[in-house]
N, C-alpha and C positions, 0 to 999 in steps of 0.2 A: 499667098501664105500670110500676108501682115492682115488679110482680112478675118484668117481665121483664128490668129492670133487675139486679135480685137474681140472675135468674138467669146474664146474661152476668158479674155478679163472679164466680160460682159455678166456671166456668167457668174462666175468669182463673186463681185461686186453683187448680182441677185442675191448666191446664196447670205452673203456675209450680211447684207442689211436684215433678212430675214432672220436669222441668229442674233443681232443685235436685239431684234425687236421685242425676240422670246424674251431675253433678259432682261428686258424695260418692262414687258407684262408680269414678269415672275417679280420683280421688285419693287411693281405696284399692286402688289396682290391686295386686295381685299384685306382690311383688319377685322381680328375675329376676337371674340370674347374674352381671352389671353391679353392681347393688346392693348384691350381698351381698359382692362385694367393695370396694365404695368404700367399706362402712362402717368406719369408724375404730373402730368400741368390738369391733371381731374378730369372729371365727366365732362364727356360733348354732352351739347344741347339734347335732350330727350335721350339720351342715353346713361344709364347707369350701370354698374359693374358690382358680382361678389366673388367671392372663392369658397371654398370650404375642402374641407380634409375630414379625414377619419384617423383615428387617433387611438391604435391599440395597444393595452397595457397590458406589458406581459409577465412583470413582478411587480411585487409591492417594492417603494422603492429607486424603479428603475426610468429612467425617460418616456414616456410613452410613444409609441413610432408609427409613422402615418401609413397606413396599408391602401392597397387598391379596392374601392367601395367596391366593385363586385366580390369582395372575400365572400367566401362563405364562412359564418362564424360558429364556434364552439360553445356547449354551452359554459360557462365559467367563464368566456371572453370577457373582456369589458374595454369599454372604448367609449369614448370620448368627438363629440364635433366642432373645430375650428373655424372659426367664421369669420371673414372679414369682406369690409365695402370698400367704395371708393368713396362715398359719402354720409356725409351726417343724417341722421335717421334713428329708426325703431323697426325691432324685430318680433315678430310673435312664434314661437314656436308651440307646436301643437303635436300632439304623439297618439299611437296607434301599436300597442301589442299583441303576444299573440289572445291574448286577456279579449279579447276583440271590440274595445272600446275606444275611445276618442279621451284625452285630458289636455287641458293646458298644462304645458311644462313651461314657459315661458311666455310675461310672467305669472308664475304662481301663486296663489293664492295668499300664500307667506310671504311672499317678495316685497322688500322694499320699493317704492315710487325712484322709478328710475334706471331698473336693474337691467331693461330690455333696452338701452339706449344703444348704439350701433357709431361710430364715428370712423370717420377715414382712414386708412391703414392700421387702425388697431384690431389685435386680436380679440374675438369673442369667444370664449369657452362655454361647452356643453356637456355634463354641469359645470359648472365654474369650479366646483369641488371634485374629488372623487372622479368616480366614472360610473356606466350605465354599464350593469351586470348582464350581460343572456341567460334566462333561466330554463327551466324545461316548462313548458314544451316546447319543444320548435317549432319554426314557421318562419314569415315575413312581417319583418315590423316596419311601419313609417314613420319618419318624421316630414312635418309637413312647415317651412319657413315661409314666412310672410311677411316681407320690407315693406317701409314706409317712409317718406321725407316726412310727412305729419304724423304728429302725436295721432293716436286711435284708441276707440276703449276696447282693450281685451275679451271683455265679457261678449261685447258684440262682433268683433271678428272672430271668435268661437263659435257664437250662436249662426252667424250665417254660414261659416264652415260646412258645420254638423250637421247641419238642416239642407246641405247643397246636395247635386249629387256626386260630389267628390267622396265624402264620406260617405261608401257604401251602408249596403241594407245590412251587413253583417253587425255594425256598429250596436254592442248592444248598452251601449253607456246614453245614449238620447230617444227620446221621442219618438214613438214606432206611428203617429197620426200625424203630426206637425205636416204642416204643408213646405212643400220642398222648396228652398231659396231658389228665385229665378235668376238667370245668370246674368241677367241686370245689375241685379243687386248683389249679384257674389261678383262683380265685375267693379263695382261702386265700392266695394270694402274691402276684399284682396287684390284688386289691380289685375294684373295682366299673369296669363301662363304662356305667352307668345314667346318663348324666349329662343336666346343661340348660346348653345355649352359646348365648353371646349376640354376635355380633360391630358392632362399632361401625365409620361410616364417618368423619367428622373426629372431633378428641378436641375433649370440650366442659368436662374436668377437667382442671385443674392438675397434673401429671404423667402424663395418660394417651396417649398415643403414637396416631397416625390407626390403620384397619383394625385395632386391637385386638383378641385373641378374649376371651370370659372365660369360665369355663368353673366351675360349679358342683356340687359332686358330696354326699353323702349319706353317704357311709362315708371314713372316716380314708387307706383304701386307694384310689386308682383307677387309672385309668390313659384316654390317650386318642392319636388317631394322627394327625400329622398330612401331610400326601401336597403333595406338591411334583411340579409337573407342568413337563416342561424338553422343547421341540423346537429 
């Protein structure tokens, strides 16, 4: 009897370390895209972090409220993109409606030197002003973001954009002969599209905004797209 006793501890004791264990794997889980941007003490080594929201206004007037990017949008909608890093940098923003061409929206042609600067925990608005109306007809629009720790010239991260094959044949704002950027060299001026995103549905942090994306990348360079879908 005291043997078999011993053995149901034995037992006991298997299961209960095995349950420990799970606990210690579940608490060392893996940090994902979310993480690496909440952390306060900044970027690890080769790794850098963004967010971004969507931001739709629904009176003149009223707060504008951040929706889940898959909305499908109205036309009349207008909304707005929230941006922010974990670090010091420059942003290019490049846009695609259903108009079916490629522009810089950021910075623009008008834009003062400096308008695309990107720093740590600060907000970046799109537009800075106003908001971006959906008009008829509908479709699918992009925007297309492009980080940088170093200054870059606009005109040439456009130019290899538009010329890549990111920028479909449908593009009819560029160059129907141009020979197409090799991914060398769209690799050499937008950085990386290797990424890891994490999106959240309520915010459960003290400044973090509902349907939040976060978006974690490996090189100082990246870039990533995001498609806004309007009937």
């Amino acid at each position: 009897m005291q043997a078999g006793r011993n053995d149901r501890w034995c037992w006991v004791a298997v299961l209960l370390s095995g349950w420990l264990a799970c606990l210690g794997q579940s608490g060392n889980r893996a940090r994902d895209a979310r993480d690496l941007f909440l952390d306060e003490s900044g970027p690890k080594a080769g790794r850098v972090g963004a967010r971004y929201s969507i931001l739709l206004s629904s009176q003149e007037g009223i707060e504008p409220q951040p929706v889940d990017p898959s909305t499908t949008f109205k036309t009349g909608d207008c909304i707005a993109v929230e941006l922010e890093t974990n670090f010091s940098g420059y942003v290019n923003v490049m846009g695609k409606g259903v108009s079916g061409h490629w522009e810089m929206l950021v910075p623009s042609a008008s834009d003062p030197a400096g308008v695309n600067v990107v720093r740590p925990r600060v907000r970046f608005r799109l537009p800075r002003e106003d908001c971006i109306e959906f008009t008829d007809p509908p479709g699918v629009e992009y925007l297309v973001l492009s980080f940088s720790q170093d200054v870059r010239d606009p005109r040439q991260v456009f130019d290899v954009f538009r010329l890549s094959s990111l920028a479909d044949t449908t593009d009819r704002g560029g160059p129907k002969t141009a020979t197409k950027t090799d991914p060398v060299a769209l690799a050499q001026v937008l950085g990386s599209r290797d990424l890891k995103r994490k999106q959240v549905g309520a915010a459960t942090q003290a400044g973090e905004r509902p349907f939040s994306v976060y978006v974690e990348a490996q090189q100082s360079k990246f870039y990533f797209q995001i498609s806004l879908k309007h009937q």
